[in-house]
C-alpha positions as CSV (number, residue, x, y, z in Angstrom):
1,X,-32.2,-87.8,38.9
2,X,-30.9,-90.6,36.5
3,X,-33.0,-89.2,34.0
4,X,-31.1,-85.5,34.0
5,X,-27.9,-88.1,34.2
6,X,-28.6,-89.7,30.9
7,X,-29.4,-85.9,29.3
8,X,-26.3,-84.4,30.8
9,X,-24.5,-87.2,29.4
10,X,-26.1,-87.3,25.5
11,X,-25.6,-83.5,25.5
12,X,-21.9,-84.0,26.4
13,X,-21.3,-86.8,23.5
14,X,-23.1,-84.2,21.2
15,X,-20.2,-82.2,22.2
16,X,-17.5,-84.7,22.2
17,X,-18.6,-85.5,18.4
18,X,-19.1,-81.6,17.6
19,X,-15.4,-81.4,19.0
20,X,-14.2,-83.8,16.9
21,X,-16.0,-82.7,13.3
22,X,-14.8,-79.1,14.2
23,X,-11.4,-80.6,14.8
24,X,-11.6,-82.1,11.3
25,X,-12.6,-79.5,9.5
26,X,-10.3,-77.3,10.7
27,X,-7.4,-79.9,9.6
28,X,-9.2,-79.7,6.2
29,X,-8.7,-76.5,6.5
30,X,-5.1,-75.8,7.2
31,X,-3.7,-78.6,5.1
32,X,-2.8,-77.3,1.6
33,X,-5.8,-79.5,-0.1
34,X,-7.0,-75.9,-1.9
35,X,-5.6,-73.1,-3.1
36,X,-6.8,-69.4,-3.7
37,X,-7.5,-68.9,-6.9
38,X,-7.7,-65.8,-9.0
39,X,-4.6,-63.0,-9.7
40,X,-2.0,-62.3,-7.5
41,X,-2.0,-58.6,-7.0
42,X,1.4,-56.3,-8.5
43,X,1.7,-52.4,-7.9
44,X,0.7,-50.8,-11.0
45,X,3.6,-48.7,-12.6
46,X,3.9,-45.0,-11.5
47,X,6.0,-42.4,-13.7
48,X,9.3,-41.4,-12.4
49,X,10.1,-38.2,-11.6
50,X,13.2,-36.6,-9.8
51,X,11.5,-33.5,-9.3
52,X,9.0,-31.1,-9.8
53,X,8.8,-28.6,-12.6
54,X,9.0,-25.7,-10.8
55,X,10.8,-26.7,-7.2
56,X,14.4,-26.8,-6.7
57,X,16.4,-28.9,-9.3
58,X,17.7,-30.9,-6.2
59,X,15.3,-31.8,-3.5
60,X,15.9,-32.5,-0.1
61,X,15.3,-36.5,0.1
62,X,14.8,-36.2,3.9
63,X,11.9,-34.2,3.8
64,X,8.7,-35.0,4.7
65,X,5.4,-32.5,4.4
66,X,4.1,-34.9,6.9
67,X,5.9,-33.9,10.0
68,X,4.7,-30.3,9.6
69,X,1.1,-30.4,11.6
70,X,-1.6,-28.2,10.9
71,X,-1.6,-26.2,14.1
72,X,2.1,-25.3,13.5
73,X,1.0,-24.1,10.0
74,X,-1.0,-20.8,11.1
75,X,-0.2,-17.8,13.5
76,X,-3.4,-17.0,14.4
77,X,-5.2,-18.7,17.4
78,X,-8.6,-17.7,16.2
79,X,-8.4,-19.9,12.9
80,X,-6.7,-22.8,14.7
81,X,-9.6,-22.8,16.8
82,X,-12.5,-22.7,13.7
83,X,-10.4,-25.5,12.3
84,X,-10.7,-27.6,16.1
85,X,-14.4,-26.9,15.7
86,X,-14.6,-28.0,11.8
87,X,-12.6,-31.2,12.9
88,X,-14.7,-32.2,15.6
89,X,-18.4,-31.1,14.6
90,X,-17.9,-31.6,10.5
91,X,-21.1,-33.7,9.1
92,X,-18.9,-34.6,6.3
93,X,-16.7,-35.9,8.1
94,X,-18.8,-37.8,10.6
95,X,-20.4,-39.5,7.2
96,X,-16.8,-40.5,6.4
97,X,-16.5,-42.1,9.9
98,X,-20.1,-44.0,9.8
99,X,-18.7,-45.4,6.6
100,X,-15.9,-46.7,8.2
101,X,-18.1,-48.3,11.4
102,X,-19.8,-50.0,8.6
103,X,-17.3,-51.6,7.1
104,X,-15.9,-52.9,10.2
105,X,-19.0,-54.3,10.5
106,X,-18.8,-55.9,7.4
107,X,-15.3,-57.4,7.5
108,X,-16.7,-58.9,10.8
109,X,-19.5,-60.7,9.3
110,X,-17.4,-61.6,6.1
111,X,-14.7,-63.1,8.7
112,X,-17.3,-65.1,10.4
113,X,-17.8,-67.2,6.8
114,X,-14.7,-68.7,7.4
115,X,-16.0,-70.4,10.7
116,X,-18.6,-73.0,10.7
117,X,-22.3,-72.5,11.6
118,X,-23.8,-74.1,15.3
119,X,-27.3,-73.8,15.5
120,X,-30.1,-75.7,17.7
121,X,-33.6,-76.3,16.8
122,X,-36.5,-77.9,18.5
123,X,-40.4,-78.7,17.9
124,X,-43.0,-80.3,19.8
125,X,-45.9,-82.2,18.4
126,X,-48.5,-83.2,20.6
127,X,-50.9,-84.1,18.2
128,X,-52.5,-88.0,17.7
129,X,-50.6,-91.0,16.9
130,X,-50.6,-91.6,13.6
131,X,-49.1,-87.9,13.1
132,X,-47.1,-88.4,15.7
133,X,-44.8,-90.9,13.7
134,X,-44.6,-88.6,10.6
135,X,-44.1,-85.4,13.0
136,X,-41.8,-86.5,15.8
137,X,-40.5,-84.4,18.9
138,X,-37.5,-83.3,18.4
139,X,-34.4,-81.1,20.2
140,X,-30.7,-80.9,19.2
141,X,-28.2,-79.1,17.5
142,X,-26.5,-79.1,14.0
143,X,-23.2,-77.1,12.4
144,X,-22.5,-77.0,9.3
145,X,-19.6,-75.2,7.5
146,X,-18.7,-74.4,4.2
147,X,-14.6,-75.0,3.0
148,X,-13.0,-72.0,2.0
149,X,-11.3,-74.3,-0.6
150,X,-10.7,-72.3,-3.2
151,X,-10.2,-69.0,-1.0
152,X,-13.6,-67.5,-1.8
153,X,-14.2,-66.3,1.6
154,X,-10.4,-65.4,2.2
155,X,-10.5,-63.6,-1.1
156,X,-14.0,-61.5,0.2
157,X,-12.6,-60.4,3.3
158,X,-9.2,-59.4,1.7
159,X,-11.4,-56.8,-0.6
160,X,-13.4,-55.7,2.7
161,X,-10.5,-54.6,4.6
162,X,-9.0,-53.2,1.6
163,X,-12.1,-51.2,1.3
164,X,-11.8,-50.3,5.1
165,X,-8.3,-49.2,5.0
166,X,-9.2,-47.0,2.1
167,X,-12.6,-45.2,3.8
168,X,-10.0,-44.5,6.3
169,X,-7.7,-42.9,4.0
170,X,-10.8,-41.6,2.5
171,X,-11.4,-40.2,5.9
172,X,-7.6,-38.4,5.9
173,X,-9.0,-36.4,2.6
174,X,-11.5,-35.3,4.2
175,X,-9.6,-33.8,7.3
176,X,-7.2,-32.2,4.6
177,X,-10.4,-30.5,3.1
178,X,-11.3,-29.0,6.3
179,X,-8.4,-28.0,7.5
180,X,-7.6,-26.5,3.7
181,X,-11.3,-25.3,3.5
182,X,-11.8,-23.2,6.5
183,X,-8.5,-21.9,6.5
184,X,-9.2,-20.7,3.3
185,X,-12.6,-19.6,3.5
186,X,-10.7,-17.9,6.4
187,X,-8.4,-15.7,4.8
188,X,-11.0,-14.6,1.8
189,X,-13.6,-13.4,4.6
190,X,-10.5,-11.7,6.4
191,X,-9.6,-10.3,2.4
192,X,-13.3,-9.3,1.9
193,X,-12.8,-7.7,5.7
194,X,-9.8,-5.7,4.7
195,X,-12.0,-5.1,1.1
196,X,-14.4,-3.3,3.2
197,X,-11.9,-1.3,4.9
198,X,-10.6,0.1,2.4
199,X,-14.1,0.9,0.4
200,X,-15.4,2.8,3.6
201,X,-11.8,4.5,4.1
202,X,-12.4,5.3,0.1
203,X,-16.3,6.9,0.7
204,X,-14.8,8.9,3.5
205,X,-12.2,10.4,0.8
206,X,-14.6,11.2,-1.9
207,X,-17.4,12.4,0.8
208,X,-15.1,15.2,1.7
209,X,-13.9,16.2,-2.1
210,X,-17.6,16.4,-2.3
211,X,-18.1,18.4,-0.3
212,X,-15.1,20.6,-1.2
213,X,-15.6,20.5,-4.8
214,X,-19.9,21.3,-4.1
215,X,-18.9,24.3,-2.1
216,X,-16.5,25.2,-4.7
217,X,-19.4,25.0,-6.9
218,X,-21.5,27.0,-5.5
219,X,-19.5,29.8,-5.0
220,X,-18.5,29.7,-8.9
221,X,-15.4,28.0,-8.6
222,X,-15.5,25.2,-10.4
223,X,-18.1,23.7,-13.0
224,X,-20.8,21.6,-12.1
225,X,-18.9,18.9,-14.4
226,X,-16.4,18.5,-11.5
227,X,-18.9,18.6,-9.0
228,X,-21.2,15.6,-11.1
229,X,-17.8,13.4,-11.7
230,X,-16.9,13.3,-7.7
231,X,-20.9,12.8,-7.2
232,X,-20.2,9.8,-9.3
233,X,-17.4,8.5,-7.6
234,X,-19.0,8.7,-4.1
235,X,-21.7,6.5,-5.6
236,X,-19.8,3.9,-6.8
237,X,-17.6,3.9,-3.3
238,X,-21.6,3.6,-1.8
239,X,-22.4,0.5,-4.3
240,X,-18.9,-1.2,-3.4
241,X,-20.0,-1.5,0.1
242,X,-23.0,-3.6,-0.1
243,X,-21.8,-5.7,-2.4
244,X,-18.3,-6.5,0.1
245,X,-21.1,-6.9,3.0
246,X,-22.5,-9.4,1.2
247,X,-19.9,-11.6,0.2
248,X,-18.6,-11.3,3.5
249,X,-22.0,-13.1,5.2
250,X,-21.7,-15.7,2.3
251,X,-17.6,-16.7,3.6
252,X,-19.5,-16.6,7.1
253,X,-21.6,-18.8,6.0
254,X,-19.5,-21.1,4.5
255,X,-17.2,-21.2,7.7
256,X,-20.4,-22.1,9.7
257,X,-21.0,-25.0,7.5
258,X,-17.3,-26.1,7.3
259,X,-17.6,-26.1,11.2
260,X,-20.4,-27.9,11.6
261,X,-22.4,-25.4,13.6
262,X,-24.6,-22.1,13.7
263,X,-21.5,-19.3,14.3
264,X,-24.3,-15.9,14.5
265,X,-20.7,-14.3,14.8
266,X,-17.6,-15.5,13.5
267,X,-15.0,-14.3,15.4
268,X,-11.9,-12.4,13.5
269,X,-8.4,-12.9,14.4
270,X,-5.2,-11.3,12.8
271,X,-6.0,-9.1,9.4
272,X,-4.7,-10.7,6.5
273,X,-1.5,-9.1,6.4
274,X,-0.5,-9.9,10.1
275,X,-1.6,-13.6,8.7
276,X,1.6,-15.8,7.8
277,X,1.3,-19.3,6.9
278,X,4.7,-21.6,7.2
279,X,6.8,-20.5,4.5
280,X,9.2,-23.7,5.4
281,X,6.5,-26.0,4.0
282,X,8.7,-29.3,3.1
283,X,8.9,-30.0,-0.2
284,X,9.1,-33.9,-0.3
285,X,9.9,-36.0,-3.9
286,X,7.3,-37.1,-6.2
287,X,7.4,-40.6,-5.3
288,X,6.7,-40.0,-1.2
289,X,3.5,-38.4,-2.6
290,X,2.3,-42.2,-2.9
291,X,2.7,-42.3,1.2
292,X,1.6,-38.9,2.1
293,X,-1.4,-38.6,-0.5
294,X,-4.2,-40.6,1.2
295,X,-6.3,-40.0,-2.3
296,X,-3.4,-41.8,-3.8
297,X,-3.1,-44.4,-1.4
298,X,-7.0,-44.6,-1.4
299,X,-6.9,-45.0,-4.9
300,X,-4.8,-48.2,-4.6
301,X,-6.8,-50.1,-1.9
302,X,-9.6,-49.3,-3.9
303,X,-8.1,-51.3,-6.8
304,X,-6.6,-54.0,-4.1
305,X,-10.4,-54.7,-3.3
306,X,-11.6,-54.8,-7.0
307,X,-8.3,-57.3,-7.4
308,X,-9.2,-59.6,-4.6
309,X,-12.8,-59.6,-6.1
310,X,-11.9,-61.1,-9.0
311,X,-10.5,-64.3,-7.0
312,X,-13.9,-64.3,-5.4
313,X,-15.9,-64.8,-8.8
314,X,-13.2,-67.3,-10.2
315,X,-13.7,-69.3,-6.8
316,X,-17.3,-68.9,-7.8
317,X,-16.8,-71.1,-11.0
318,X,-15.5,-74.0,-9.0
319,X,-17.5,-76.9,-6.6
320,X,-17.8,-75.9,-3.0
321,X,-17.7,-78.5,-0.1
322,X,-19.9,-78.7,2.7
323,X,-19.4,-80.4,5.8
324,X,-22.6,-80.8,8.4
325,X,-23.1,-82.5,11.3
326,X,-26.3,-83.0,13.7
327,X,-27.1,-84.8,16.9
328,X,-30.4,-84.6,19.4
329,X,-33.1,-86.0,20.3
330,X,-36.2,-87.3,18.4
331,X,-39.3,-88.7,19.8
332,X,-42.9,-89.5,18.6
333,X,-44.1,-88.9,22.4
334,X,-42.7,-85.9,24.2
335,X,-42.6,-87.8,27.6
336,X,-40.0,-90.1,25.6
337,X,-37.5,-87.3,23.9
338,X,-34.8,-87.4,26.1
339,X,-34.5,-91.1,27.3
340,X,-31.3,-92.5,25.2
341,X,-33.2,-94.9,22.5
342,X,-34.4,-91.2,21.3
343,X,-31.1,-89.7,20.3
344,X,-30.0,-89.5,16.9
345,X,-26.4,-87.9,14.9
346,X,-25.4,-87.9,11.7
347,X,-22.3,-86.6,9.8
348,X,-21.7,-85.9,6.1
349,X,-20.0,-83.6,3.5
350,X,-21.0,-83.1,0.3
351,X,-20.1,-81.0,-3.4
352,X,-21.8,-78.5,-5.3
353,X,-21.0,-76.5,-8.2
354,X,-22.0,-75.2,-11.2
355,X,-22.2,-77.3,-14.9
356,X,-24.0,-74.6,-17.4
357,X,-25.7,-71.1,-16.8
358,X,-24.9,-70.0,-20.3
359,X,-21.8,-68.2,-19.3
360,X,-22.8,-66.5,-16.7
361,X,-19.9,-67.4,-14.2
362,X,-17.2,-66.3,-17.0
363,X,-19.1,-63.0,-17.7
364,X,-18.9,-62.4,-14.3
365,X,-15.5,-62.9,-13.7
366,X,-14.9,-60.4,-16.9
367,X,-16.8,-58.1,-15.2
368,X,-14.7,-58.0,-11.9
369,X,-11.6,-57.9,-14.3
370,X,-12.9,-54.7,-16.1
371,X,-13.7,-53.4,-12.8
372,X,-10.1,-53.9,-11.3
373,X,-8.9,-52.5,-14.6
374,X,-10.9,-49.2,-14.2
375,X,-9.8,-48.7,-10.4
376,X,-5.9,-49.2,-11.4
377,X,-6.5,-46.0,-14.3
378,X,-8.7,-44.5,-11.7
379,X,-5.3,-44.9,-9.1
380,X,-2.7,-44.2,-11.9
381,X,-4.5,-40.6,-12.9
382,X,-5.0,-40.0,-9.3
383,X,-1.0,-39.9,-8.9
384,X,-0.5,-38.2,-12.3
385,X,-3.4,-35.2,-10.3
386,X,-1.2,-35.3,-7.5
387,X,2.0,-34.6,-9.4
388,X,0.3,-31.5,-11.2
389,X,-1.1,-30.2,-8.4
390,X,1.9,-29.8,-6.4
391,X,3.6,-28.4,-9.3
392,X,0.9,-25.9,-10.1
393,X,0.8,-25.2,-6.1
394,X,4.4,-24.4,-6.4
395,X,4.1,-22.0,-9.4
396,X,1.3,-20.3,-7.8
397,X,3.4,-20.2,-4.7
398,X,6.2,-18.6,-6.7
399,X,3.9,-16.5,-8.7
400,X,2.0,-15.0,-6.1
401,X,5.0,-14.1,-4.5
402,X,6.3,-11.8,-7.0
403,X,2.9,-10.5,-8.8
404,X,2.2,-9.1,-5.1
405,X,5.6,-7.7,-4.4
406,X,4.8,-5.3,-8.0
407,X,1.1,-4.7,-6.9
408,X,2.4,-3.6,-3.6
409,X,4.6,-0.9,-5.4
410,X,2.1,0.1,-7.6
411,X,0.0,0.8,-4.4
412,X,2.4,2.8,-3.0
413,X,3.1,4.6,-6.6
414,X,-0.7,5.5,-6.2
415,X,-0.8,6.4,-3.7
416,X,2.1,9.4,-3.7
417,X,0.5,10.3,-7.4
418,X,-2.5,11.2,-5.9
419,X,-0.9,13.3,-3.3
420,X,0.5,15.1,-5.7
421,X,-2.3,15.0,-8.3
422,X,-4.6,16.3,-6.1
423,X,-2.0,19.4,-4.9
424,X,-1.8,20.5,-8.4
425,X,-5.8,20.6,-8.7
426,X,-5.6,22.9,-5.9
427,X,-3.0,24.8,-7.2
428,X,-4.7,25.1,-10.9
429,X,-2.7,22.9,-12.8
430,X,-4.9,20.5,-13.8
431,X,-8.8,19.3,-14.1
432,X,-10.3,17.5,-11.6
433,X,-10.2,14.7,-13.9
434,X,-7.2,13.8,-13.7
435,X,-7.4,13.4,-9.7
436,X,-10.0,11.2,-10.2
437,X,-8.3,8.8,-12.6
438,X,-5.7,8.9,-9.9
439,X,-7.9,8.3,-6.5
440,X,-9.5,5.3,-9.2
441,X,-6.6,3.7,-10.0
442,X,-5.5,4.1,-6.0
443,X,-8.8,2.5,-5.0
444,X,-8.4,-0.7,-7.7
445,X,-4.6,-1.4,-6.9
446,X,-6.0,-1.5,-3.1
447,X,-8.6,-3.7,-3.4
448,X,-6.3,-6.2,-5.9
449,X,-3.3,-6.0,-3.5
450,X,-5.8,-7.1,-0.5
451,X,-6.8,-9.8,-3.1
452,X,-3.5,-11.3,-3.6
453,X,-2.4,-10.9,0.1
454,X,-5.1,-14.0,0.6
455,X,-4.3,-15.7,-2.7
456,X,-0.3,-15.7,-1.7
457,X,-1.8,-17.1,2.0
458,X,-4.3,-19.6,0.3
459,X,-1.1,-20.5,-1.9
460,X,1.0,-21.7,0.6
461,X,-1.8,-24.0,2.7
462,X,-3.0,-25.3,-1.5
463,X,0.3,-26.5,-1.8
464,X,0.7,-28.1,1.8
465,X,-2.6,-30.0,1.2
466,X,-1.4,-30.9,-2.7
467,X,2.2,-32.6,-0.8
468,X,-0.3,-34.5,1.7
469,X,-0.5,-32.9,4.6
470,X,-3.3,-31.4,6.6
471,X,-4.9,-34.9,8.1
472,X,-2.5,-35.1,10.8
């Protein structure tokens, strides 16, 4: 019982004089004995602009793209729910959250430098006497920690959580892509759909002036030039339709992968034309693209990191200091260990640093410098990309707009020409040529106003992803 009295009682001082080096290092540590060295980070200058090139000359300095969630952006319940399933089962997206686990993880371990090291250790030796003197017992503890003089460690896990906060933002562009992507991929299946409506309503035409015109033929009628020219038109209706079918399991395909998962059927919602995408999209200024962008804002915690890195090799370049302590228990005979003429502690501190490694400390810090100057071009081009790609999302909004509003009469010109084309055929006026030129040109304004109708729908969600939006 005394015996366990004693150990109690050594293993308490051990923590007594553990208490009290913690408590000075920790003094040390707060007083302002160091400094962080290295540059102090500044915002790296952004071009002004007022406006965009092609949106209103005054712009509406309340608005925000960012209030405007996805779900409210589409009509049709079948896409919002493709975009749920993307959003929830997208491998690229999980990647982007594994990378953000893992930095976590890191900035944890980083943090813990800051702290100092508590260990324990303990051997036994039972060997003969004489190698019992050289090789005792022994049993105990030890810490040791490492100042953060000159902000080394403070420095590190500044750039770690810089680099955390932008995989998350890193995460937000990769939200916006799926929301964007299937949405997209959406609307051009839906197109290619409405494609392939149109190319069988097309065969079904020319089937029956085949069969007219061959029967007209036959009897003497007509020449077998009209007959071979309609023969030739049903066979390129018959070639379209392939063709459509295939590119429409390629957009199905593409939908499965945005959605992470094996759709045998995708299901169809509203045709493209019922489709409408918020027209009220909000068009923010220029310089709230630096809070809504999460590429942009990505872009500048990537250089924050590459900034505080460079503090980290200039702290590199000066002597680090080292505070250890250690008490236990050592003993020649094991039956002895833990009586009290066997415990031992020591304390200490001491310096290290670097003298000459043929320049290898300054090239190093040159090389964090070059790195930090790359990531601010990287972050300044990424805001010049934004700019232009809202503006030429605008344009294209604007564009679309009106090149489908003349497509649209041209389809309805069509066709009433080849209503009346085809009635003067009958009547004797004209070759069949003629008709078919007609029915042609009816079939290709079709197919190109189907075409636009998802490029003016693709338009509008382009542009809300270009302003930010689409992570939310």
């Amino acid at each position: 019982m005394q015996q366990q009295i004693i150990i109690l009682t050594k293993i308490l001082q051990v923590m007594i004089k553990a208490t009290k080096i913690f408590s000075l290092i920790l003094l040390l540590a707060i007083l302002p004995l160091g400094c962080m060295v290295g540059p102090k980070y500044a915002k790296p200058e952004e071009q002004k602009l007022t406006s965009y090139k092609y949106g209103p000359e005054v712009a509406d300095t309340l608005a925000n793209v960012t209030n405007l969630k996805w779900f409210d952006l589409f009509n049709d319940p079948v896409l919002n729910d493709l975009i749920t399933k993307g959003l929830a089962n997208n491998y690229d997206l999980k990647i982007a959250v594994a990378r953000i686990e893992k930095l976590r993880a890191e900035l944890g371990m980083s943090k813990a430098n800051l702290y100092p090291s508590i260990g324990y250790s303990a051997q036994v030796n039972t060997g003969n006497k004489l190698s019992d003197s050289y090789n005792p017992s022994t049993a105990g503890i030890s810490m040791s920690w490492e100042l953060d003089f000159w902000g080394k460690f403070r420095h590190e896990n500044n750039a770690i959580q810089n680099e955390l906060l932008g995989t998350e933002e890193a995460r937000k562009v990769v939200l916006s892509d799926i929301v964007s992507n299937i949405a997209i991929a959406y609307f051009q299946m839906r197109n290619l759909d409405e494609q392939l409506e149109i190319a069988n309503r097309t065969l079904e035409v020319r089937q029956k002036s085949f069969n007219i015109i061959n029967d007209r033929f036959k009897g003497g009628y007509v020449s077998e030039v009209d007959k071979l020219q309609i023969e030739q038109q049903v066979a390129i209706a018959e070639a379209t339709i392939p063709r459509i079918k295939r590119e429409i399991t390629y957009q199905e395909n593409v939908i499965s992968i945005y959605t992470g998962e094996i759709l045998q059927n995708v299901p169809r919602g509203k045709t493209n034309p019922e489709l409408r995408v918020n027209n009220e999209i909000p068009l923010s200024l220029p310089s709230e693209l630096l809070e809504n962008r999460p590429d942009v804002k990505a872009a500048e915690l990537t250089y924050k990191a590459a900034n505080e890195r460079i503090g980290v090799a200039v702290a590199m370049r000066y002597p680090s200091f080292n505070l250890a302590a250690l008490a236990g228990f050592a003993s020649g005979s094991l039956s002895n260990l833990f009586i009290g003429s066997s415990y031992v502690q020591s304390a200490g501190g001491g310096v290290f640093g670097p003298i000459f490694s043929f320049g290898k400390n300054k090239r190093r810090v040159e090389a964090f410098k070059q790195q930090a100057e790359e990531d601010k071009l990287q972050y300044q081009k990424t805001f010049i990309v934004a700019v232009s790609e809202v503006q030429q999302s605008i344009q294209n909004v604007n564009m679309y707009k009106e090149e489908w509003a003349a497509r649209n009469k041209q389809v309805e010109a069509a066709k009433l020409n080849y209503q009346l084309s085809y009635a003067r055929y009958d009547n004797g006026y004209v070759s069949y040529l003629e008709v078919l030129d007609v029915e042609r040109a009816l079939f290709e304004a079709q197919l190109d106003l189907a075409q636009l109708t998802e490029r003016q729908l693709s338009s509008m969600v382009e542009l809300y992803k270009a302003l930010g939006g689409g992570w939310n």
